[in-house]
C-alpha positions as CSV (number, residue, x, y, z in Angstrom):
1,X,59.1,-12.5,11.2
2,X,61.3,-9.1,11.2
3,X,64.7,-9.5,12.4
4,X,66.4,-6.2,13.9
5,X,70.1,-6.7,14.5
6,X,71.3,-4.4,17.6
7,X,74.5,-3.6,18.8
8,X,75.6,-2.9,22.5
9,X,78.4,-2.3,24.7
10,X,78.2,-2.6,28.2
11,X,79.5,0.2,30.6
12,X,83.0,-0.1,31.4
13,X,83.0,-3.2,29.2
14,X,81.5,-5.3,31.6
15,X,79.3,-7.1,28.8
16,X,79.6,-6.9,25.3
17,X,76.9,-8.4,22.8
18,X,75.4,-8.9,19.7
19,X,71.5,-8.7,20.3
20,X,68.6,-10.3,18.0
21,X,65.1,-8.8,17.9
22,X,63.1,-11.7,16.7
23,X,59.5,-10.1,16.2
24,X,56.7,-12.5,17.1
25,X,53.2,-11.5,16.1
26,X,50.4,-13.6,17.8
27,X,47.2,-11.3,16.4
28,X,46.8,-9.0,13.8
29,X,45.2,-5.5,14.9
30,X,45.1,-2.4,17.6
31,X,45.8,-5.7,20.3
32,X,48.5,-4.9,22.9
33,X,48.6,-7.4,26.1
34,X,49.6,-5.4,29.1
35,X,49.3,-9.5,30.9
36,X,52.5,-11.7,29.5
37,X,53.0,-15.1,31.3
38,X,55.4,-18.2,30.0
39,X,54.6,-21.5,30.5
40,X,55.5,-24.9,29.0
41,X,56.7,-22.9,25.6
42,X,53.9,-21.0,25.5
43,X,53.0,-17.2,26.1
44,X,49.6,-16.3,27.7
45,X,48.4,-12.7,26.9
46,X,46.0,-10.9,27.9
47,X,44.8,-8.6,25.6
48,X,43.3,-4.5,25.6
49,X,40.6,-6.5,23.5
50,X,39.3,-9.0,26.2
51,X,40.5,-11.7,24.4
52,X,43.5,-14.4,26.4
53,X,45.6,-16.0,23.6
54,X,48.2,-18.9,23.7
55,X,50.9,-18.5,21.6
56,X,52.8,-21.9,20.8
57,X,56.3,-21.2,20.4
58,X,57.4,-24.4,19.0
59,X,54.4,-24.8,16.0
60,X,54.0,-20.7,16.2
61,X,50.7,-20.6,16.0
62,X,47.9,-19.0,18.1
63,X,45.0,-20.0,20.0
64,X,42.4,-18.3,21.2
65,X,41.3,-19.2,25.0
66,X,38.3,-17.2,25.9
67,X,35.9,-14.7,23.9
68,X,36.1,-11.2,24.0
69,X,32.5,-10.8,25.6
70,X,33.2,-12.2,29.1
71,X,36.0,-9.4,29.4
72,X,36.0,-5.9,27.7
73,X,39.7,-5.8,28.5
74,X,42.4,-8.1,30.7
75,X,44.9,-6.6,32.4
76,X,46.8,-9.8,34.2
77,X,47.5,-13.1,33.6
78,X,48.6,-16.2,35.8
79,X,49.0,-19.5,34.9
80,X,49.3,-22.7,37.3
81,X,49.9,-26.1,36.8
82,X,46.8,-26.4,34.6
83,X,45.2,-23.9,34.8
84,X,45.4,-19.9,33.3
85,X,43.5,-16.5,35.6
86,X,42.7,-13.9,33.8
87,X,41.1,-10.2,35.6
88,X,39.5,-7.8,33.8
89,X,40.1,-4.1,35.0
90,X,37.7,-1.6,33.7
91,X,33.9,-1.0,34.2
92,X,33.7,-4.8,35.7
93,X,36.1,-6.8,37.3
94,X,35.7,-10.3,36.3
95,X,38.0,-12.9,37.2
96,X,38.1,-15.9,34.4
97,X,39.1,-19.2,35.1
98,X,40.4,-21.6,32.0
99,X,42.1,-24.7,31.6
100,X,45.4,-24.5,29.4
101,X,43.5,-25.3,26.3
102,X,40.4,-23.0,26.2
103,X,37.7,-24.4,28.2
104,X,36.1,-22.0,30.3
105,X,36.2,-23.2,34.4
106,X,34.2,-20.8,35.7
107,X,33.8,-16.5,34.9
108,X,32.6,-14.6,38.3
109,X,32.8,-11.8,40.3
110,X,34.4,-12.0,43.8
111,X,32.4,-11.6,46.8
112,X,33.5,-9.5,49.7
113,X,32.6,-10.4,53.6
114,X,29.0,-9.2,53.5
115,X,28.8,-12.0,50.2
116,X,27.9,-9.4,47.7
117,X,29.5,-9.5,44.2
118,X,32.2,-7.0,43.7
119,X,31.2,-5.6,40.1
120,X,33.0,-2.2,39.7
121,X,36.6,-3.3,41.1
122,X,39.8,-2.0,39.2
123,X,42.3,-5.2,39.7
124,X,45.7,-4.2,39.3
125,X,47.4,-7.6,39.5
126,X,47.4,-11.5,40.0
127,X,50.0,-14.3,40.8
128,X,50.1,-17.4,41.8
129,X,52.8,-19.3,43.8
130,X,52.5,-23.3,43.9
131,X,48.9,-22.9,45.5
132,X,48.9,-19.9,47.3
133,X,47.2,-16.8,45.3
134,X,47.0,-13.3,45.3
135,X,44.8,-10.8,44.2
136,X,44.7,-7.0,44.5
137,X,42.6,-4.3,43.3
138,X,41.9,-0.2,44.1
139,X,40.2,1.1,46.9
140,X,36.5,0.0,48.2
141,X,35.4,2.8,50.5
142,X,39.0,3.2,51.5
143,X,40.4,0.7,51.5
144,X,42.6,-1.7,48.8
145,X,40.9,-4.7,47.9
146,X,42.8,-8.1,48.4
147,X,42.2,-11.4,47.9
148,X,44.0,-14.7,48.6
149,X,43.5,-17.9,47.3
150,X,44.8,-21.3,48.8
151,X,44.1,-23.8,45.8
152,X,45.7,-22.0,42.9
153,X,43.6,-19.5,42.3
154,X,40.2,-21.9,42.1
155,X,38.5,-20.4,45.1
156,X,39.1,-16.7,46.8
157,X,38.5,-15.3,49.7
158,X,39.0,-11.8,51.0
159,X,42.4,-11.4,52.6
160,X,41.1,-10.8,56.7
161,X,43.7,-7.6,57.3
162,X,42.5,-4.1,55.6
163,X,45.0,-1.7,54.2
164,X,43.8,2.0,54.2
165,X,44.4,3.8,51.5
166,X,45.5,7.7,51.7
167,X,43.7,10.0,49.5
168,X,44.7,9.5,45.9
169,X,46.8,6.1,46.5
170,X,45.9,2.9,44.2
171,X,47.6,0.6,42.2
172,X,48.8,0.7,38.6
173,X,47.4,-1.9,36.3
174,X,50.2,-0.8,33.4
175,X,51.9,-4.5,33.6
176,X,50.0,-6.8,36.0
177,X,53.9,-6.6,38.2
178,X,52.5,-4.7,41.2
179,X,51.7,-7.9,42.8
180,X,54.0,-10.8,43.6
181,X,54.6,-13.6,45.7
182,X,57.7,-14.8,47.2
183,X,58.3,-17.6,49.9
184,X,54.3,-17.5,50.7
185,X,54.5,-13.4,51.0
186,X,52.4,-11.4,49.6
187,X,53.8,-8.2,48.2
188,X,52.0,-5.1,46.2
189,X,53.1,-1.8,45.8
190,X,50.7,1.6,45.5
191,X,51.3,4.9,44.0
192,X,49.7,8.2,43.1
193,X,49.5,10.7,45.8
194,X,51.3,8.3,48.1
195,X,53.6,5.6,47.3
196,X,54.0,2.4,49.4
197,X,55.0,-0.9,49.4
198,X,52.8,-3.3,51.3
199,X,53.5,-7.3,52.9
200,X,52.2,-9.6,54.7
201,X,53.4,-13.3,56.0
202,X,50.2,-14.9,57.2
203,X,47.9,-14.4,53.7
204,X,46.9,-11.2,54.3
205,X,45.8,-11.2,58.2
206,X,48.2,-8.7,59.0
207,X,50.3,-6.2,56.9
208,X,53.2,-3.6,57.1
209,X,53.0,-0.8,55.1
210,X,56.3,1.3,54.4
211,X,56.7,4.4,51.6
212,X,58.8,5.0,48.5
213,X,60.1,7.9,47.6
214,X,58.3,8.6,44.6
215,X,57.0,11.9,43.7
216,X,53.4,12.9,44.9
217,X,50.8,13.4,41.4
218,X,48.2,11.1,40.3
219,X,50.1,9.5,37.2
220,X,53.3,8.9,39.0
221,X,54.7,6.2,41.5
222,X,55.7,2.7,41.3
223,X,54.3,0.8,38.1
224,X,56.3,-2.7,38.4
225,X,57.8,-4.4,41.3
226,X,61.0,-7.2,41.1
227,X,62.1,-9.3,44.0
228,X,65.5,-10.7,43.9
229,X,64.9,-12.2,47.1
230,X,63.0,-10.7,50.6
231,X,66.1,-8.4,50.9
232,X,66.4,-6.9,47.9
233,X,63.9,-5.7,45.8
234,X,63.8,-2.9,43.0
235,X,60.7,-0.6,41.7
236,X,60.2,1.8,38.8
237,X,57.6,3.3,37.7
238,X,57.8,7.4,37.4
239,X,54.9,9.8,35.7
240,X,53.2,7.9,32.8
241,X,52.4,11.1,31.3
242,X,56.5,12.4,31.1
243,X,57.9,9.2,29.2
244,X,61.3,10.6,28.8
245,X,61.9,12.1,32.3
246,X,64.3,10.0,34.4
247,X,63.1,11.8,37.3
248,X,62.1,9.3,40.3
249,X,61.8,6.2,38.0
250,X,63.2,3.8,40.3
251,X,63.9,2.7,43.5
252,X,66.3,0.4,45.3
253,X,65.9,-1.7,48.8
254,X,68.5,-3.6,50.2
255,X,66.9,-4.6,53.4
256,X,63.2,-5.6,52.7
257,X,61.7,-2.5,51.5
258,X,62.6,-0.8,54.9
259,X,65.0,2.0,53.1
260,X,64.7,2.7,50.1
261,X,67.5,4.6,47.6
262,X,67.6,5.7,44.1
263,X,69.5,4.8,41.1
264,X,72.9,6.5,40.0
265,X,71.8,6.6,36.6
266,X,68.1,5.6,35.8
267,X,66.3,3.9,33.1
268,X,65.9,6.3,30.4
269,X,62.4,7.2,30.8
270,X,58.8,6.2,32.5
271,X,58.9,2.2,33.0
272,X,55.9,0.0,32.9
273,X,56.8,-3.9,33.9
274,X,60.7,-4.6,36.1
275,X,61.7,-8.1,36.0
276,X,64.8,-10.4,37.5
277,X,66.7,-13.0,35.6
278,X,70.5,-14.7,35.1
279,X,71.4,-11.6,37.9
280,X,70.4,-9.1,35.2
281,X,67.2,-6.9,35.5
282,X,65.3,-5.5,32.6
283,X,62.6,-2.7,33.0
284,X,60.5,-1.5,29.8
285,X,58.2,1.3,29.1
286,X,57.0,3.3,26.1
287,X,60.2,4.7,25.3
288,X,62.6,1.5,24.9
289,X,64.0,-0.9,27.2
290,X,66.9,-0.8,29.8
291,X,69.2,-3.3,31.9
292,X,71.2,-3.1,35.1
293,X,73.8,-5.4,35.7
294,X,74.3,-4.2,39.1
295,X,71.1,-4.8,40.5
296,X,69.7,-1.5,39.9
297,X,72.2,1.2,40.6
298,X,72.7,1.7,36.7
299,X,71.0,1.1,33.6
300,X,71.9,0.8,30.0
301,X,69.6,1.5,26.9
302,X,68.6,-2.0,25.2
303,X,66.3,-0.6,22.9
304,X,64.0,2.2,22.0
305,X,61.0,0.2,21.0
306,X,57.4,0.7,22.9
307,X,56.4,-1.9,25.1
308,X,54.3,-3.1,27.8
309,X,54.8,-6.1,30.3
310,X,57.7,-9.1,29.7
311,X,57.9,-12.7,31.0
312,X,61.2,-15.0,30.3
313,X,61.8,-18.5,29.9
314,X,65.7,-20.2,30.0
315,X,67.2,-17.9,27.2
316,X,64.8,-15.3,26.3
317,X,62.8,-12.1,27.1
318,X,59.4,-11.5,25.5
319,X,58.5,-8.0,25.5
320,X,54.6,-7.3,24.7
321,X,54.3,-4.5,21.8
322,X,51.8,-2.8,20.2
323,X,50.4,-4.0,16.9
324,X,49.9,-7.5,18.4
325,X,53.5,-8.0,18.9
326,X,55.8,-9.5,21.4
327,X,59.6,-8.8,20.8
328,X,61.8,-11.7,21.9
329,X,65.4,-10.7,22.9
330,X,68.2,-13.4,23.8
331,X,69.0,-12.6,27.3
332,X,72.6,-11.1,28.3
333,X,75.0,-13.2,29.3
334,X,76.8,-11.5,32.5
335,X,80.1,-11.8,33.0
């Protein structure tokens, strides 16, 4: 393991830190997992090669949970109480079912109303809260495809409310964090030519639909979503193809995802994956990672190193890399 030894000092000396890079590598390779989930001191990835891999962070070693040819590539992971889902977002949408050591449950393709499989889905993101699930994919002849589950993710059904989608709007599958639930809502944002954040309080029957400010091309709009709790919530995201602009990269709500505002001073570039812990938020992307100790209104540089999608157990972050890495980072203590 490669240490890095970093230096920081917060703005207006609000936090000052040593910080500790502790480079884990779970698989040798071109492997980067764009799906990161902790769970009883273990990381489940989700890999670019198909493969789902456990690494133990007590003995660290690695296990290998499914084969590469049930999934060309995962996307997003999800673990419950004993089980792990894993979706595949490409040419076929599978969506794998294992039990914490490997055994493959079941591998499928979800049905819509008519009962025919849905093959050629894109899923952008699954989560799982107690026993209430949620999937969410692109557009199917116009509309985004959503799925709820209400036995952690064993069974699905499709979610009885539609959502149109405007021309050019879908989901980003950069980090799995488009889709969360919080209190038995179900939240997912959209981007592209249009940019929205979507809920709904009865598992999917009915939905409100409300947009972000986020410029209008294909390759922009909100990447990762964060809820602090159903007040406030923060996005970013920006134009995956301008990694260093700082233009419309994140977005602020203080009342539900009604209104939405922008940040004083943005992360420093495109960000993949937000996330919420100890009242500090973290947001990565191929440029570095940032924090915000102010819940959003202004981030600080953490690092400048490429990653993907984090997850974060009592003390630390683990940041997915390329290279079969994940960088784990002591969390900041705020003040």
């Amino acid at each position: 393991m490669r240490l890095i030894l970093l230096l920081f000092f917060g703005l207006n000396s609000v936090v000052t830190f040593s910080q500790i890079v502790e480079t884990i590598i779970y698989q040798e390779g071109e492997i980067h997992a764009r799906g990161i989930e902790y769970a009883k001191n273990s990381l489940y990835l989700a890999c670019n090669n198909g493969m789902l891999y456990r690494y133990d962070l007590n003995s660290k070693k690695t296990y290998i949970l499914n084969p590469a040819e049930e999934a060309p590539e995962l996307r997003d992971v999800a673990h419950n109480k004993n089980h792990v889902l894993t979706m595949q977002s490409g040419k076929e949408g599978l969506v794998i079912w294992t039990d914490q050591f490997g055994k493959l449950t079941s591998s499928c393709y979800l049905k819509n109303e008519k009962g025919q499989d849905l093959k050629e889905v894109f899923w952008d993101g699954i989560t799982i809260e107690n026993k209430l699930g949620f999937l969410m994919g692109d557009p199917i002849d116009g509309f985004f495809t959503l799925f709820y589950s209400s036995n952690a993710g064993k069974d699905w059904k499709p979610c009885s409310g539609k959502i149109k989608a405007f021309d050019g709007e879908a989901g980003f599958a950069a980090s799995g964090s488009t889709v969360q639930i919080l209190d038995g809502i179900f939240y997912f944002v959209s981007g592209g030519l249009k940019s929205r954040i979507h809920f709904s309080r009865n598992k999917g029957k009915t939905w409100e639909s409300i947009e972000i400010p986020f410029g209008s091309k294909e390759s922009a709009g909100p990447f990762s979503l964060a809820i602090k709790d159903t007040s406030n919530m923060l996005v970013v995201g920006g134009d995956y193809e301008k990694a260093n602009s700082t233009e419309n990269n994140c977005f602020i709500t203080n009342d539900g995802g009604k209104t939405w505002k922008s940040s004083f001073s943005p992360p420093n570039g495109y960000r993949s994956c937000v996330i919420f812990t100890n009242g500090v938020y973290y947001a990565c992307g191929t440029n570095g990672m940032d924090y915000s100790l102010d819940n959003g209104l202004n981030w600080q540089k953490l690092n400048d190193l490429n990653t993907f999608s984090m997850a974060f157990d009592e003390k630390f972050i683990f940041a997915t890399s390329t290279q079969g890495k994940v960088l784990k980072i002591k969390k900041i203590q705020k003040l």
